[in-house]
KEDREN-603430 format. One line per field, with one value per residue: residue in three letters; residue number from 0; x, y, z of N, C-alpha, C in turn. Coordinates in Angstrom, 1 decimal. Layout:
BEGIN
r	[ALA, ...]
k	[NUM, ...]
n.X	[X, ...]
n.Y	[Y, ...]
n.Z	[Z, ...]
ca.X	[X, ...]
ca.Y	[Y, ...]
ca.Z	[Z, ...]
c.X	[X, ...]
c.Y	[Y, ...]
c.Z	[Z, ...]
! end
This chain:
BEGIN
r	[UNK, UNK, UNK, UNK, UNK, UNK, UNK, UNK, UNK, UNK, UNK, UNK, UNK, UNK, UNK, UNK, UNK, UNK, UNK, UNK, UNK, UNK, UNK, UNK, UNK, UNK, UNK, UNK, UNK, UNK, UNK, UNK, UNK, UNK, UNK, UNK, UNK, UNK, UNK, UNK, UNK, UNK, UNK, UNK, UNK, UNK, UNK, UNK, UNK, UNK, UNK, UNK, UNK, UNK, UNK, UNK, UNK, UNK, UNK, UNK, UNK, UNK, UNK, UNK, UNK, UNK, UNK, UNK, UNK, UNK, UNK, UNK, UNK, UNK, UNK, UNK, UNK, UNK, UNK, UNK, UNK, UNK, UNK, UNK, UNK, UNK, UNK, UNK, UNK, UNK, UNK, UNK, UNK, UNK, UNK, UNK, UNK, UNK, UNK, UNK, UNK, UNK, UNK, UNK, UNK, UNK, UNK, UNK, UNK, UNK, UNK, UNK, UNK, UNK, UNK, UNK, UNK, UNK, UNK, UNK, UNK, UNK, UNK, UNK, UNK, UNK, UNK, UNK, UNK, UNK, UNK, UNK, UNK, UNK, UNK, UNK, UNK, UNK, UNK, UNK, UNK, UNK, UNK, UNK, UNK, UNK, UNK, UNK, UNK, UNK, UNK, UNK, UNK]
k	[0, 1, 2, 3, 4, 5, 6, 7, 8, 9, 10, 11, 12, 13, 14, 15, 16, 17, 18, 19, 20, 21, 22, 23, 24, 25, 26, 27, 28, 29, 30, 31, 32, 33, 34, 35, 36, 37, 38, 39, 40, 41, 42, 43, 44, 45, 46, 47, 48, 49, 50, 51, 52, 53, 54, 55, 56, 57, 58, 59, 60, 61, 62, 63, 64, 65, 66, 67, 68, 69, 70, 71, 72, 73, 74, 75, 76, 77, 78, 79, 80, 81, 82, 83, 84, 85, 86, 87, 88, 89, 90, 91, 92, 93, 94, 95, 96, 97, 98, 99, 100, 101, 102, 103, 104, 105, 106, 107, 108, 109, 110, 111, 112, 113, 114, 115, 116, 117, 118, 119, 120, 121, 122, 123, 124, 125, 126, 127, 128, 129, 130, 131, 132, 133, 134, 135, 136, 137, 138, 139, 140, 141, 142, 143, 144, 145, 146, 147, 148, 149, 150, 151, 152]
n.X	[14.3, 12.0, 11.0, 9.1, 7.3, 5.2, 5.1, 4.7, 2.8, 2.3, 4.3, 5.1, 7.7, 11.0, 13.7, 16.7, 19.1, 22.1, 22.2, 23.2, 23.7, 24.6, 25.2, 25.2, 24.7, 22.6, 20.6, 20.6, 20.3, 21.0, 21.4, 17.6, 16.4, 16.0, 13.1, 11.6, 9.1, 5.8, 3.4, 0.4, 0.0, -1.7, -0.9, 0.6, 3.4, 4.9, 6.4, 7.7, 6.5, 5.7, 8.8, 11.2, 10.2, 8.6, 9.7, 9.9, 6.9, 5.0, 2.6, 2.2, 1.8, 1.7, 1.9, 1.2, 1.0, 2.5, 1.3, -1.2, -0.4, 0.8, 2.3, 4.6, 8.2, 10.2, 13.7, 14.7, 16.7, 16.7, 14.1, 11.4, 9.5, 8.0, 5.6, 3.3, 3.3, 2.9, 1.0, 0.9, -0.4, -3.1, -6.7, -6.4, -8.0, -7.2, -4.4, -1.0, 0.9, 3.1, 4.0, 6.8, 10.0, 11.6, 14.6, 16.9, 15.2, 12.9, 10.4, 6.9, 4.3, 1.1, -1.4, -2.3, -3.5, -2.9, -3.9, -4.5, -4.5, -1.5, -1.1, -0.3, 1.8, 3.2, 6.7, 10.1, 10.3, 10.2, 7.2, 5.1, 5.7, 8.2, 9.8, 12.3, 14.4, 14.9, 16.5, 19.5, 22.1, 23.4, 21.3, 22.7, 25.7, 28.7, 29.7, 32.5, 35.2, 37.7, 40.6, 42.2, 40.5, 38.5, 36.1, 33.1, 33.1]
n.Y	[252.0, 249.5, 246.8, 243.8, 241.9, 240.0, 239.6, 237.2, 237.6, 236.4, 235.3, 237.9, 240.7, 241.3, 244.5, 244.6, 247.2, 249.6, 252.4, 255.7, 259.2, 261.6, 265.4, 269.2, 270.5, 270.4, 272.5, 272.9, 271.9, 268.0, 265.0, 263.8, 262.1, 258.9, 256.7, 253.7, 251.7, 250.0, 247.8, 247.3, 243.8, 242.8, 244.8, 245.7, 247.1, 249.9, 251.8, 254.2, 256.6, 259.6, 262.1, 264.0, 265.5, 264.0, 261.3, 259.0, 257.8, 259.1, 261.3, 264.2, 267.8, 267.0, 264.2, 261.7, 258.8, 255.8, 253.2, 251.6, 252.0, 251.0, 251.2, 253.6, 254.7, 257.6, 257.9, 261.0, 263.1, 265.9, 266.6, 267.1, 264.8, 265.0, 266.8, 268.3, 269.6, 269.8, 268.9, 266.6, 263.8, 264.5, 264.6, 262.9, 262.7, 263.6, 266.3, 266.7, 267.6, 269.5, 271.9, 273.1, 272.1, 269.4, 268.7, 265.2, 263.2, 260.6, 259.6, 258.1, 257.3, 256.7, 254.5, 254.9, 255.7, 256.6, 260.0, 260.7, 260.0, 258.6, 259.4, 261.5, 259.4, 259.0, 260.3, 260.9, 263.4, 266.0, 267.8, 270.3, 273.6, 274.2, 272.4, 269.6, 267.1, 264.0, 262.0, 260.4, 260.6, 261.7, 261.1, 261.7, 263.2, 264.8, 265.2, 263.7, 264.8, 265.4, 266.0, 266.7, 267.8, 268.9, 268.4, 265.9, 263.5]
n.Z	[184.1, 183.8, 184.9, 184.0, 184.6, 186.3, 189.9, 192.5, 195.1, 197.5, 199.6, 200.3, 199.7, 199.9, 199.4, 198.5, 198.4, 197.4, 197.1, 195.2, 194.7, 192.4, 192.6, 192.7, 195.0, 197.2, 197.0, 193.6, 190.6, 190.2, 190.4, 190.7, 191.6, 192.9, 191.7, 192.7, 192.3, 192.8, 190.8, 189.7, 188.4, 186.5, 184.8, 181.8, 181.2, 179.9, 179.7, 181.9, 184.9, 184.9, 184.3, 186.4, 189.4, 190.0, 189.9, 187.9, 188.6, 189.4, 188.2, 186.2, 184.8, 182.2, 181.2, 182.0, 185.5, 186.0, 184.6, 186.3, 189.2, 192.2, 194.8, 195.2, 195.9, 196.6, 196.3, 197.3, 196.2, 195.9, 196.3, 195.4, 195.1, 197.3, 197.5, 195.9, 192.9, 189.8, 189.7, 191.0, 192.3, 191.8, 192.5, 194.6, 198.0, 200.5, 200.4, 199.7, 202.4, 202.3, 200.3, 199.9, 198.6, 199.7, 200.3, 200.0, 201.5, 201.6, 200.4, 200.3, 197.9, 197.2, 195.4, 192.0, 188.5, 185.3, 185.0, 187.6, 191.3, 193.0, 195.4, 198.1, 201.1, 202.9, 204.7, 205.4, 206.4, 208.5, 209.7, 207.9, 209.1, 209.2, 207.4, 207.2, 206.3, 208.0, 207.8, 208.9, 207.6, 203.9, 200.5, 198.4, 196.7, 196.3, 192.8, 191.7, 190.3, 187.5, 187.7, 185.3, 183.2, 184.3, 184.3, 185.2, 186.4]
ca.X	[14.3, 11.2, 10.9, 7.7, 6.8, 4.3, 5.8, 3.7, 3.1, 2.0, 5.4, 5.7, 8.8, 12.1, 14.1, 17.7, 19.9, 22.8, 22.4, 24.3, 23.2, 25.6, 24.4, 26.7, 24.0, 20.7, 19.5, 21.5, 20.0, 21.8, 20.5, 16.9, 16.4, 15.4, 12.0, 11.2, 7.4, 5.1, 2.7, -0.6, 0.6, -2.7, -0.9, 1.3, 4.3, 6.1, 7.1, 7.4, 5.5, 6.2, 10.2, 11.8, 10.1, 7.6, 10.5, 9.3, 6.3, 4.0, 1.9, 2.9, 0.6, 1.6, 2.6, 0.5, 1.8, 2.6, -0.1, -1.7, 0.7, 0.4, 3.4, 6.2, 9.2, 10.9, 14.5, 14.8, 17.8, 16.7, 12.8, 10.0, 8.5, 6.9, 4.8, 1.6, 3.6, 2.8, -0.4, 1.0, -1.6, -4.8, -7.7, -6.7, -8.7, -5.9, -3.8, 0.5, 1.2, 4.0, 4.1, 8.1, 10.9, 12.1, 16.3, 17.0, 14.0, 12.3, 8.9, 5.6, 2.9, -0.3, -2.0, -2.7, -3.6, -2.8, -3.5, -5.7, -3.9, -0.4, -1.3, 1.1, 1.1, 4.5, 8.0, 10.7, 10.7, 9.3, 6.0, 5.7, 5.7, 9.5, 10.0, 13.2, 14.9, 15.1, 17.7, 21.1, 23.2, 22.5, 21.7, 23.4, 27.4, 29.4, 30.2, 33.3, 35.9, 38.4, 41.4, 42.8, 39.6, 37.4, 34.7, 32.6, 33.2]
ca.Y	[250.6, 248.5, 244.8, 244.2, 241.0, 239.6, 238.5, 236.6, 238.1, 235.8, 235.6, 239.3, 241.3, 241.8, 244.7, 245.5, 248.3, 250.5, 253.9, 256.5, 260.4, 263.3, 266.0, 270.2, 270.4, 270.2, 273.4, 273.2, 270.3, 267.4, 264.1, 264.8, 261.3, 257.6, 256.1, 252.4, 251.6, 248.0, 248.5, 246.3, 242.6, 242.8, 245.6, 245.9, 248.2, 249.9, 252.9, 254.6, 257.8, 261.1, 262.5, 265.2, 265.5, 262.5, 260.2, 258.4, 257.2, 259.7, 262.1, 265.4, 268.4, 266.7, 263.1, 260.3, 258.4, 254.5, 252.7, 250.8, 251.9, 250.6, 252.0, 254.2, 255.1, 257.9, 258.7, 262.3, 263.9, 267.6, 267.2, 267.3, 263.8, 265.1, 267.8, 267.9, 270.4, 269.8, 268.1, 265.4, 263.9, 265.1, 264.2, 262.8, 263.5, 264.5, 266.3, 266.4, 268.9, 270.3, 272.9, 273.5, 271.1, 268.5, 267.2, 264.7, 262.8, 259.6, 260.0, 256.7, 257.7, 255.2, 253.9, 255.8, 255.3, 258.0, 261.3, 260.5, 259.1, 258.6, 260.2, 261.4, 258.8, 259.3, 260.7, 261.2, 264.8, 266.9, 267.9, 271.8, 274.8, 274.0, 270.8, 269.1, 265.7, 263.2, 261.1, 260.7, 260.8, 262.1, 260.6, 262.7, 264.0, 266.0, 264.3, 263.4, 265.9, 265.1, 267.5, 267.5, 268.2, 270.2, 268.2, 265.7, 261.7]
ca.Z	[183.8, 183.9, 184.6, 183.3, 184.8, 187.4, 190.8, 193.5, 196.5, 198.8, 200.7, 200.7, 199.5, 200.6, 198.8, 199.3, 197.4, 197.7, 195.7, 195.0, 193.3, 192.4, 192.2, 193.2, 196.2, 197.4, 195.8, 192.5, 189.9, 189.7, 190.4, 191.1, 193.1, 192.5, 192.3, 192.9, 191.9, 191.9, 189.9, 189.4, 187.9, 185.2, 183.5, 180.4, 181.6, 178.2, 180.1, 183.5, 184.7, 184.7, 184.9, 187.5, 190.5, 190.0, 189.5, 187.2, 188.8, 189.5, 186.8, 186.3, 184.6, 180.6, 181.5, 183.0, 185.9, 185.9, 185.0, 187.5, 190.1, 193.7, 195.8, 195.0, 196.9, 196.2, 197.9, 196.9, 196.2, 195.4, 196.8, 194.9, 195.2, 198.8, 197.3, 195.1, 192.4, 188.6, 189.5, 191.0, 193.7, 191.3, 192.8, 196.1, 199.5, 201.5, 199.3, 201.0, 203.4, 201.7, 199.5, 199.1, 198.3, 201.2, 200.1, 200.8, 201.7, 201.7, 200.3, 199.8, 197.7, 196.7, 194.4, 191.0, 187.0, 184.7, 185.5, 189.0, 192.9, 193.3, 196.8, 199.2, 202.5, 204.5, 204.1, 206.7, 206.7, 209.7, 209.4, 208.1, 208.0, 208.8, 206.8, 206.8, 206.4, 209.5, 207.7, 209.4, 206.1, 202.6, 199.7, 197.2, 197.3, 195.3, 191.7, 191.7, 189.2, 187.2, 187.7, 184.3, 181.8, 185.3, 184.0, 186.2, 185.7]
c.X	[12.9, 11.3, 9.0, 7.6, 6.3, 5.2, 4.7, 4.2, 2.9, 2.9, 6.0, 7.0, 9.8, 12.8, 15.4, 18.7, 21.0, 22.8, 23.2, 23.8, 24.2, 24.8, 25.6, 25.9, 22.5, 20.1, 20.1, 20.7, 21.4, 20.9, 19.0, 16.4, 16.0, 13.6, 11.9, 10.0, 6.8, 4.2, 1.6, 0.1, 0.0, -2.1, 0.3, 2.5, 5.3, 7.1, 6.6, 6.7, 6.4, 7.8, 10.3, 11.1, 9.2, 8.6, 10.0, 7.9, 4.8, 3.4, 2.7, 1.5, 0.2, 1.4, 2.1, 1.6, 1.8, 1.2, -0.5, -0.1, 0.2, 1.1, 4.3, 6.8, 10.0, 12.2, 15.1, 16.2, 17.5, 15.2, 11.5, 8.9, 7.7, 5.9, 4.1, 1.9, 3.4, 2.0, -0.4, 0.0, -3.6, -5.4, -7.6, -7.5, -8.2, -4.7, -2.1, 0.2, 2.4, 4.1, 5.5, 8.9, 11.2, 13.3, 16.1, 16.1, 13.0, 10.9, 7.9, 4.6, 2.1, -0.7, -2.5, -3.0, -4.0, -2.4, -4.5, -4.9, -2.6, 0.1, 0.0, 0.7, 2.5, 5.7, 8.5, 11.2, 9.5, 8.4, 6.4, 4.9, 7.6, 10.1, 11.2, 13.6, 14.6, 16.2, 19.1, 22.1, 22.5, 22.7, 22.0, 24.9, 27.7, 29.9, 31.7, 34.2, 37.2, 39.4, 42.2, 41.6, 38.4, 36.1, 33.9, 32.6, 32.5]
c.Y	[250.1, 247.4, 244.2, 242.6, 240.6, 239.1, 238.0, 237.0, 237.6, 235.4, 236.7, 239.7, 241.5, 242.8, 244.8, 246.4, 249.2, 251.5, 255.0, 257.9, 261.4, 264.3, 267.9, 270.7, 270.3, 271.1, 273.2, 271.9, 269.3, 266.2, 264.5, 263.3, 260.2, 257.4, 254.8, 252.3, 250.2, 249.1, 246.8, 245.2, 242.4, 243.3, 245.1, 246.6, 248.5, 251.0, 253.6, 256.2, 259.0, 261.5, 263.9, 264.7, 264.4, 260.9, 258.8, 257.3, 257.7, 260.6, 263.1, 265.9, 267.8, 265.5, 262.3, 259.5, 256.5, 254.3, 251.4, 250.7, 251.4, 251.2, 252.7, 254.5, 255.7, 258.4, 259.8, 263.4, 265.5, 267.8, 267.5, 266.5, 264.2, 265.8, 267.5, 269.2, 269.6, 268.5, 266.5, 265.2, 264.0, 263.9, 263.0, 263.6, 263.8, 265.0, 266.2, 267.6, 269.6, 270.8, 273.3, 271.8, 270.7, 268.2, 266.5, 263.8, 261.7, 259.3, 258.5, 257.8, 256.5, 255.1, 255.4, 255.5, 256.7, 259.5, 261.8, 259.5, 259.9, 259.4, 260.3, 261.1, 259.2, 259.5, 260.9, 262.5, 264.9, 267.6, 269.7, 272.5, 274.2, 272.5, 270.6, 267.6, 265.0, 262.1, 261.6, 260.7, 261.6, 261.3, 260.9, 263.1, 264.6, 265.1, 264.5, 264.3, 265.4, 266.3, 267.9, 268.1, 269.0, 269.5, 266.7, 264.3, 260.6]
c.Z	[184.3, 183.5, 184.9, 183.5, 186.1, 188.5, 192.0, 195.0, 197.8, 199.9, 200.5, 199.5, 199.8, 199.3, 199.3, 198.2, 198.2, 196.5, 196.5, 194.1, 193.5, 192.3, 193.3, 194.6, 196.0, 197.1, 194.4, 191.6, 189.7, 189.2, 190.8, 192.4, 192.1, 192.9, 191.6, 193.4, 192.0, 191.8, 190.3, 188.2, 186.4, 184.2, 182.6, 180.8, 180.3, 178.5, 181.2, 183.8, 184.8, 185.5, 185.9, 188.4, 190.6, 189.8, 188.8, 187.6, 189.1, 188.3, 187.1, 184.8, 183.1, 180.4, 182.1, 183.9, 185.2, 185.9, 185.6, 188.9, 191.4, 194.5, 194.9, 196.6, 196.2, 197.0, 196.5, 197.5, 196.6, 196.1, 197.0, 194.6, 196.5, 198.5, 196.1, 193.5, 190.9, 188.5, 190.3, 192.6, 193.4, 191.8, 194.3, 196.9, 200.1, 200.4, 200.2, 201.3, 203.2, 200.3, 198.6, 198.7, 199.5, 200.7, 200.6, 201.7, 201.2, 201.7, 199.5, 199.1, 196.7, 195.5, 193.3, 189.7, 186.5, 185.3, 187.2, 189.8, 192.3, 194.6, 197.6, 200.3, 203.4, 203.9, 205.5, 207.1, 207.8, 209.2, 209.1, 208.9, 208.0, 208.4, 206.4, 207.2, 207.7, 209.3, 207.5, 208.5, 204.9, 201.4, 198.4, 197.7, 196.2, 194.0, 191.8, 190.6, 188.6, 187.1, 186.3, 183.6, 183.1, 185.0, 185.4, 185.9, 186.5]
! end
């Protein structure tokens, strides 16, 4: 979803949410995670950036990200918003310091247009080589089953 309209920032932001992702675990695909983006106010917004591990807000190797992004936040189910995998990050000066997948994980990254930024600045995983979560719950569970039809509702 995009809401594609200018808000004034000069008394700041407040956001607040309760989410929710299924998914059969943290290696397995389900959910892959949420991402919540501002974006520059100038722009046009018709459509969000790049899917899976860019959650829709970062690029990826085919896919331009949001344009004129300013922040994202991705809270990452499965992982792959922390790491610089299918280009995402091109042409930053620090590129992230992770390589693999983080679950579970609460990942910012900056400013970007197209297929250039969307830099990785902070996440609440532990630093690597052994990189894991720091948050006291998760944000993914087991989808829920229906016991007559075994399927997933």
């Amino acid at each position: 979803m995009v809401f594609n309209r200018a808000l004034p920032s000069s008394a700041g932001l407040r956001i607040e949410f309760d989410q929710v992702q299924y998914g059969d675990s943290p290696t397995l695909r389900g959910a892959d995670g949420i991402g919540f983006f501002l974006s520059d106010g100038s722009n046009v917004l018709t459509k969000t950036g790049a899917f899976g591990g860019s959650l829709g807000y970062a690029q990826d190797d085919n896919n331009p990200g949001v344009v004129g992004g300013y922040l994202g936040v991705g809270l990452d189910g499965f992982g792959n918003f922390i790491n610089n995998t299918q280009n995402k990050g091109a042409g930053c000066e620090t590129p992230s310091p992770y390589t693999g997948i983080v679950p579970n994980s609460v990942t910012l990254r900056g400013p970007g247009n197209g297929f250039e930024g969307y830099c990785f600045l902070a996440s609440t995983a532990t630093p690597p080589p052994v990189a894991t979560t720091t948050l006291p719950g998760s944000l993914r569970v087991q989808a829920p089953v229906n016991p007559k039809t075994r399927s997933v509702t």
